[in-house]
MIROTOR-286073 format. One record per atom (N, C-alpha, C, CB): residue number from 1; atom name; y, x, z. Coordinates in pm, whole numbers, plus 50000, padded with zeros to 5 digits. Glycine has a CB too. Layout:
<seq:NUM, atom:CA, v:Y, u:X, w:Z>
...
END
This chain:
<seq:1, atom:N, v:71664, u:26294, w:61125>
<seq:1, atom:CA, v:71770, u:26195, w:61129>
<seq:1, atom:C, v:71896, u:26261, w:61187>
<seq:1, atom:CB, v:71727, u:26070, w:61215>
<seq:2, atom:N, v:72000, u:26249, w:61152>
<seq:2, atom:CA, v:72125, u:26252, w:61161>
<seq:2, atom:C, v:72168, u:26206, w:61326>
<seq:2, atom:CB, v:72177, u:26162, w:61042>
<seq:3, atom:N, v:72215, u:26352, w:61391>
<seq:3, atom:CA, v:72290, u:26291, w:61532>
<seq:3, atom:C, v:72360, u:26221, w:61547>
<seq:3, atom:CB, v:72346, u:26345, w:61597>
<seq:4, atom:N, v:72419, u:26191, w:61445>
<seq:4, atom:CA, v:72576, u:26062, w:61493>
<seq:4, atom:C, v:72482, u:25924, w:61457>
<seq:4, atom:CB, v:72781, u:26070, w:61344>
<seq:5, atom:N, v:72376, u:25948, w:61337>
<seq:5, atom:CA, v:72272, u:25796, w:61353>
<seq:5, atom:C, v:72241, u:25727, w:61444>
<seq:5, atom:CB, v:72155, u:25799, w:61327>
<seq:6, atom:N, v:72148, u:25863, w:61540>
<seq:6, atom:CA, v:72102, u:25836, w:61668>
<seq:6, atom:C, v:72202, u:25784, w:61743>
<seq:6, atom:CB, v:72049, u:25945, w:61731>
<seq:7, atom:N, v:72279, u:25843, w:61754>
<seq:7, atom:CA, v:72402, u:25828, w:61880>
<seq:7, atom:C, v:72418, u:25670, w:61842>
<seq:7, atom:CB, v:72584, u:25945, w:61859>
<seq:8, atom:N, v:72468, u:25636, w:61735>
<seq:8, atom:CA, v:72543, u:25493, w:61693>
<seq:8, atom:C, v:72367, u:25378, w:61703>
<seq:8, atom:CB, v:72644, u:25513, w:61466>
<seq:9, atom:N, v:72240, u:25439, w:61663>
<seq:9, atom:CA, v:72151, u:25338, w:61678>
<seq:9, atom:C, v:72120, u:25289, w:61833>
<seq:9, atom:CB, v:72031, u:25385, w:61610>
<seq:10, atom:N, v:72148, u:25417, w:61906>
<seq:10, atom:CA, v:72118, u:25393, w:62075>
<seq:10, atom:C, v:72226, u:25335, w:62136>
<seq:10, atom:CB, v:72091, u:25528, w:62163>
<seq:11, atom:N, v:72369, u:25312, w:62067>
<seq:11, atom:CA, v:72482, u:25253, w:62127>
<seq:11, atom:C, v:72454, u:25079, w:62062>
<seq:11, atom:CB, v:72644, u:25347, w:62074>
<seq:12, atom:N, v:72400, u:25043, w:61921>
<seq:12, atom:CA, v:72355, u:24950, w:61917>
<seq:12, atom:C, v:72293, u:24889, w:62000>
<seq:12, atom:CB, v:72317, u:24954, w:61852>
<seq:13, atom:N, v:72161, u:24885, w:62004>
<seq:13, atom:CA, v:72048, u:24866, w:62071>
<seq:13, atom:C, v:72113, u:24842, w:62244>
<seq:13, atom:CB, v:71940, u:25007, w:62038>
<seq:14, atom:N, v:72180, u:24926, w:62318>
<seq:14, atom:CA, v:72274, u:24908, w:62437>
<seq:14, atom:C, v:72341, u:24773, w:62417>
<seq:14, atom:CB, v:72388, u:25028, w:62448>
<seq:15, atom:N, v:72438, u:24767, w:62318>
<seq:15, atom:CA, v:72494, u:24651, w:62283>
<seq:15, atom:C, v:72435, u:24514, w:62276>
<seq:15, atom:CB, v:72534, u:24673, w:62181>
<seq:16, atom:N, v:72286, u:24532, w:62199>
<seq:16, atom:CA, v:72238, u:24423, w:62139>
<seq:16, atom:C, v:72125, u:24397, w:62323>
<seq:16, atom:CB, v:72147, u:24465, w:61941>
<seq:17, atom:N, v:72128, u:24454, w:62421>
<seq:17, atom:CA, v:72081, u:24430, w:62475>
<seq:17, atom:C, v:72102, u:24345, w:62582>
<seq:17, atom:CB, v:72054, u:24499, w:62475>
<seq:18, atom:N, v:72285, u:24422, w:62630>
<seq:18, atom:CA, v:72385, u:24394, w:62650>
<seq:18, atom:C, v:72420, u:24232, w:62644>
<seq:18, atom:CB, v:72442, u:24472, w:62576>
<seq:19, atom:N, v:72398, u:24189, w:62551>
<seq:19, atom:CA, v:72435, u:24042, w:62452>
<seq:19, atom:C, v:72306, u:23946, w:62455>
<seq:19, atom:CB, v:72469, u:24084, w:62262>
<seq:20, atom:N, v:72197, u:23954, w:62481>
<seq:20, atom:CA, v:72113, u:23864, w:62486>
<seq:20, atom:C, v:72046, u:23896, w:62613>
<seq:20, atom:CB, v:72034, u:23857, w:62371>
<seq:21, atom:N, v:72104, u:23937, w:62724>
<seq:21, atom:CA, v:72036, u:24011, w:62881>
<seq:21, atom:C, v:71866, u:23994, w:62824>
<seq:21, atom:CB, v:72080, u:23885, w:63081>
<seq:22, atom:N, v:71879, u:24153, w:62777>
<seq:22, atom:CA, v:71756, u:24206, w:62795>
<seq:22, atom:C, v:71755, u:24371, w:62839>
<seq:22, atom:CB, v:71683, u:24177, w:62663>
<seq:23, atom:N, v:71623, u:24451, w:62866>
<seq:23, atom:CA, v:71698, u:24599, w:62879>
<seq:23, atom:C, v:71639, u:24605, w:62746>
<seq:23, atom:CB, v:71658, u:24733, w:63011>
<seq:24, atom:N, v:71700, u:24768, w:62739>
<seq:24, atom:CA, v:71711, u:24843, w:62647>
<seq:24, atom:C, v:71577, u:24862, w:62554>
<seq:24, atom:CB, v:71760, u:24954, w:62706>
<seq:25, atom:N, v:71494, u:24857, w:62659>
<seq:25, atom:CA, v:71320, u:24870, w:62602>
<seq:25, atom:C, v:71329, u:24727, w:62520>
<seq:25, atom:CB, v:71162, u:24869, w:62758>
<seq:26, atom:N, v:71315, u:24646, w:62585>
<seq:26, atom:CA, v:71315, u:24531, w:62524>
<seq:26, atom:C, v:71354, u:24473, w:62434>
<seq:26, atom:CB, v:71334, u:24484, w:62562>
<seq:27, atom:N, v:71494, u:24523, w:62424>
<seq:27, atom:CA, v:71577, u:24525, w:62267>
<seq:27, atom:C, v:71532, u:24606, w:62197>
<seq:27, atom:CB, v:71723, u:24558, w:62255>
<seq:28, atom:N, v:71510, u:24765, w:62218>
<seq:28, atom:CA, v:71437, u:24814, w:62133>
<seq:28, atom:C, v:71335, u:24803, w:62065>
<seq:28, atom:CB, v:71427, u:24869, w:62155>
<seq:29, atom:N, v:71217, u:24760, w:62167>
<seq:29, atom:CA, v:71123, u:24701, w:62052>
<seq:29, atom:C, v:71112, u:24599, w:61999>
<seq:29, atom:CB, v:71027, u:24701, w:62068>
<seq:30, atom:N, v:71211, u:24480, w:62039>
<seq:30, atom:CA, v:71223, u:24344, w:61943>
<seq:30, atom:C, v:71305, u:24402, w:61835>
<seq:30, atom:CB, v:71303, u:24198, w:62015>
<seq:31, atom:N, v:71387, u:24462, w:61833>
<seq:31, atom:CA, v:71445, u:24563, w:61740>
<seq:31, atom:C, v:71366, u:24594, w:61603>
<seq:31, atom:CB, v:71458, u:24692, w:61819>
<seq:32, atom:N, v:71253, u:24672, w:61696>
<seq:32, atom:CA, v:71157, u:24767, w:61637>
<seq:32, atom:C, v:71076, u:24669, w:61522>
<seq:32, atom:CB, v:71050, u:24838, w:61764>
<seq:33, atom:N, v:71070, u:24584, w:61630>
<seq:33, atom:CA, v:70910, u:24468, w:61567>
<seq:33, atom:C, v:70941, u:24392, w:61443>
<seq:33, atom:CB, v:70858, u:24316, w:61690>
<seq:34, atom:N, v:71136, u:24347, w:61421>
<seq:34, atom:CA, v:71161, u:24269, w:61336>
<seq:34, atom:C, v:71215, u:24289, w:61228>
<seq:34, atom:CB, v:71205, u:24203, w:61374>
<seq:35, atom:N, v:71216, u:24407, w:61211>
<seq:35, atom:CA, v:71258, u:24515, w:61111>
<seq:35, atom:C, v:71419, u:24583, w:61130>
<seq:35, atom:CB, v:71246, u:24441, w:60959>
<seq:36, atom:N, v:71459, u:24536, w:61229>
<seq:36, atom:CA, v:71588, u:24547, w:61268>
<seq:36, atom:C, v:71697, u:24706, w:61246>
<seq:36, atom:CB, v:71565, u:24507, w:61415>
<seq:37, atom:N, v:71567, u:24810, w:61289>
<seq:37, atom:CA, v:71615, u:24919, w:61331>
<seq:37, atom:C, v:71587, u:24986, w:61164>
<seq:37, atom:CB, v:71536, u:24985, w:61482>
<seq:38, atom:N, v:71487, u:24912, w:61127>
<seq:38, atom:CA, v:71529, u:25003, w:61010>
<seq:38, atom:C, v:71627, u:24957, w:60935>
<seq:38, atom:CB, v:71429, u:25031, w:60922>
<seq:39, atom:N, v:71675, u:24836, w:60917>
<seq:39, atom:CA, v:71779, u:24778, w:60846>
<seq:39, atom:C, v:71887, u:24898, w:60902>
<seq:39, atom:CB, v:71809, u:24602, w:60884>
<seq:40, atom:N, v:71931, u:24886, w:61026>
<seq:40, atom:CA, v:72017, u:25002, w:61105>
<seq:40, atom:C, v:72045, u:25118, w:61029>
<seq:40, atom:CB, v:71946, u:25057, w:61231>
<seq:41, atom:N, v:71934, u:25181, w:61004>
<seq:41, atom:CA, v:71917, u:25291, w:60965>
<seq:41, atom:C, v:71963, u:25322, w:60844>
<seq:41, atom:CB, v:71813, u:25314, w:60976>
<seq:42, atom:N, v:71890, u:25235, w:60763>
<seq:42, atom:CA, v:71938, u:25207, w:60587>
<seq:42, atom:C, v:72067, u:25189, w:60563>
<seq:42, atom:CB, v:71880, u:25074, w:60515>
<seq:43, atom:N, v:72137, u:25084, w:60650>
<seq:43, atom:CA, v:72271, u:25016, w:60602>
<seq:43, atom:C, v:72374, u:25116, w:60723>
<seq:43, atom:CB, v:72272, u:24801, w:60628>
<seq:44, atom:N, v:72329, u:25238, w:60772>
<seq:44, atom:CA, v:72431, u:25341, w:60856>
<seq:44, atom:C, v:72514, u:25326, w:60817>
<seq:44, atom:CB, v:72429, u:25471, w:60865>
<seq:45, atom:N, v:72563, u:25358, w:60675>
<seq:45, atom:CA, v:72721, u:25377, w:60626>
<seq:45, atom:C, v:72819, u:25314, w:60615>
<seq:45, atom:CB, v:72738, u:25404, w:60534>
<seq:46, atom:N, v:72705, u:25147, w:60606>
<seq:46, atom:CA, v:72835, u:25054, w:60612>
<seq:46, atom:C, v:72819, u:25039, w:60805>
<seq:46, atom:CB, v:72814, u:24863, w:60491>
<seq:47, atom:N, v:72715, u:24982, w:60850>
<seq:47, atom:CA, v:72707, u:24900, w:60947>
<seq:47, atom:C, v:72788, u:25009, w:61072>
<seq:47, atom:CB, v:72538, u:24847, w:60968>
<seq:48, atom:N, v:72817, u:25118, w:61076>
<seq:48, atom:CA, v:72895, u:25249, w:61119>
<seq:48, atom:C, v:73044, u:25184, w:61133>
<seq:48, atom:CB, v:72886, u:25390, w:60991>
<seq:49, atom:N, v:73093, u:25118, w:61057>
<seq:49, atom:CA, v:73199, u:25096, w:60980>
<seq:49, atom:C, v:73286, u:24982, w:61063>
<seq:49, atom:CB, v:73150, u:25055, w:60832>
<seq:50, atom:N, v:73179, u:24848, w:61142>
<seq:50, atom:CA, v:73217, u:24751, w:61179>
<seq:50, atom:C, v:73175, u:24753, w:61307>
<seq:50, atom:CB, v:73190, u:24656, w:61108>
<seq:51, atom:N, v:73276, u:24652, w:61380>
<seq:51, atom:CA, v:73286, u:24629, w:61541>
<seq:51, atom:C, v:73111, u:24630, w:61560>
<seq:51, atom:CB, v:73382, u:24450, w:61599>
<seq:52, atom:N, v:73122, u:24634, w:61705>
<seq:52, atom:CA, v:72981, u:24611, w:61742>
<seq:52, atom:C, v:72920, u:24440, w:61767>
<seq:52, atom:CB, v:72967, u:24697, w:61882>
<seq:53, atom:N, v:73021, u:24389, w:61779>
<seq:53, atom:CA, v:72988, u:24270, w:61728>
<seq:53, atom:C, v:72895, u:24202, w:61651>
<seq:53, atom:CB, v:73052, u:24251, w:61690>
<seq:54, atom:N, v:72945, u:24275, w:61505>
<seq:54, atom:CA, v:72894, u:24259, w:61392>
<seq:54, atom:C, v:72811, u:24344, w:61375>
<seq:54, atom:CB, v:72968, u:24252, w:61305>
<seq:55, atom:N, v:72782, u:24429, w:61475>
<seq:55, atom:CA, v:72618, u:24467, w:61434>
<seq:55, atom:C, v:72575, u:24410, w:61522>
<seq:55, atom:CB, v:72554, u:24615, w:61428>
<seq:56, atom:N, v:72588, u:24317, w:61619>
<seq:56, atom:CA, v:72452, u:24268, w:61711>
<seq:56, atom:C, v:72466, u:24179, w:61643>
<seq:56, atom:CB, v:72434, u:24242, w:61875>
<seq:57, atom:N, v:72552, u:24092, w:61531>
<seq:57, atom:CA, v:72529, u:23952, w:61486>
<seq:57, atom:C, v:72444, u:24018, w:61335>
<seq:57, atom:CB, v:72702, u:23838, w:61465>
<seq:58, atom:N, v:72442, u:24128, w:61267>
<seq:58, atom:CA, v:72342, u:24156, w:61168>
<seq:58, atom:C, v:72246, u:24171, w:61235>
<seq:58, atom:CB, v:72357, u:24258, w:61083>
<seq:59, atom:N, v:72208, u:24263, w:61355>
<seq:59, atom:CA, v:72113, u:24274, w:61412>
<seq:59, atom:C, v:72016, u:24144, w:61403>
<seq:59, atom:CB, v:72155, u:24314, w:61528>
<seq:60, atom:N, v:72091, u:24061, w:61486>
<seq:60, atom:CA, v:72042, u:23927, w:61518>
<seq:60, atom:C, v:71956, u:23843, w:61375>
<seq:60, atom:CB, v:72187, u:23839, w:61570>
<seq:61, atom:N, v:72084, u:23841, w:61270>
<seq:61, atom:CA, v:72015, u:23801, w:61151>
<seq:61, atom:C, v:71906, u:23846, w:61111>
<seq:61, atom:CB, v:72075, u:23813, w:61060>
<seq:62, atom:N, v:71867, u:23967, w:61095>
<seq:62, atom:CA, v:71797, u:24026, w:61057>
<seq:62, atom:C, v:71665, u:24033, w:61107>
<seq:62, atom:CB, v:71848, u:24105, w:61050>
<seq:63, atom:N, v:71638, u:24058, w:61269>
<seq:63, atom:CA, v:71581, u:24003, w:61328>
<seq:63, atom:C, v:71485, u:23823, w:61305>
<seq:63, atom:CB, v:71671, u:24027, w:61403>
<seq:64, atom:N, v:71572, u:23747, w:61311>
<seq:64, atom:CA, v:71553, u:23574, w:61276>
<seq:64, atom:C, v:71456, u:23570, w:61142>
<seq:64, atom:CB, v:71730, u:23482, w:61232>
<seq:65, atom:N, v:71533, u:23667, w:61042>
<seq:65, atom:CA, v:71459, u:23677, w:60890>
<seq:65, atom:C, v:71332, u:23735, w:60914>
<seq:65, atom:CB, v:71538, u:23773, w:60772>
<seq:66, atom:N, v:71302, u:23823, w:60994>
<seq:66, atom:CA, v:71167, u:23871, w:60984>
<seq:66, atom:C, v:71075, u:23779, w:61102>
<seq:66, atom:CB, v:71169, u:24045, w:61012>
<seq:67, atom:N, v:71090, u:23680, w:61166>
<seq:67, atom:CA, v:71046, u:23587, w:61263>
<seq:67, atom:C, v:71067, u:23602, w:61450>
<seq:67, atom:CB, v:70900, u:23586, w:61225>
<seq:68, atom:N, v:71144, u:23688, w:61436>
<seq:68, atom:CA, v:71251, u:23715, w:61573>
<seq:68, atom:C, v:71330, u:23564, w:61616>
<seq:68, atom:CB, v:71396, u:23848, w:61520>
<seq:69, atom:N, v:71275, u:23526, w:61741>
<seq:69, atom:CA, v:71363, u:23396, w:61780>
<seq:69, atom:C, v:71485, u:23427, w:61869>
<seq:69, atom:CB, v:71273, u:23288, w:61862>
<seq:70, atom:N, v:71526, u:23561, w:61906>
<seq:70, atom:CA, v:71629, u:23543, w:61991>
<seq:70, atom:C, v:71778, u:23509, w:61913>
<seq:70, atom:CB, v:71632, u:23672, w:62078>
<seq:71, atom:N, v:71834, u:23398, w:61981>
<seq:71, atom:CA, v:71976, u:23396, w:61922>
<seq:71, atom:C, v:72086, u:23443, w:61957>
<seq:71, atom:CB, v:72012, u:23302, w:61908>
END
């Protein structure tokens, strides 16, 4: 995987943890569990592109779609 991936998936995940007070573990593997991180991964080029905002609110969606309740 690509260093600037990593860099931008671990500044996510900070963010998205950040935003629903959880740590980092915790976001990570609700992350992990709801298909979240791979969406991340797949959609790098765009999701790279937009505030972090809008990746903890795709995050979030994405999350919900696979049976993730945090809002």
């Amino acid at each position: 995987m690509d260093k600037k991936v990593i860099q931008y998936t671990v500044a996510c995940v900070s963010e998205f943890a950040a935003s629903k007070n959880l740590t980092e573990r915790q976001a990570f593997d609700y992350l992990c569990n709801h298909g979240a991180m791979d969406f991340l991964v797949e959609f790098y080029d765009v999701e790279h592109t937009l505030s972090f905002d809008d990746a903890v609110n795709d995050l979030t969606l994405v999350s919900q779609k696979n049976g993730g309740k945090i809002q």
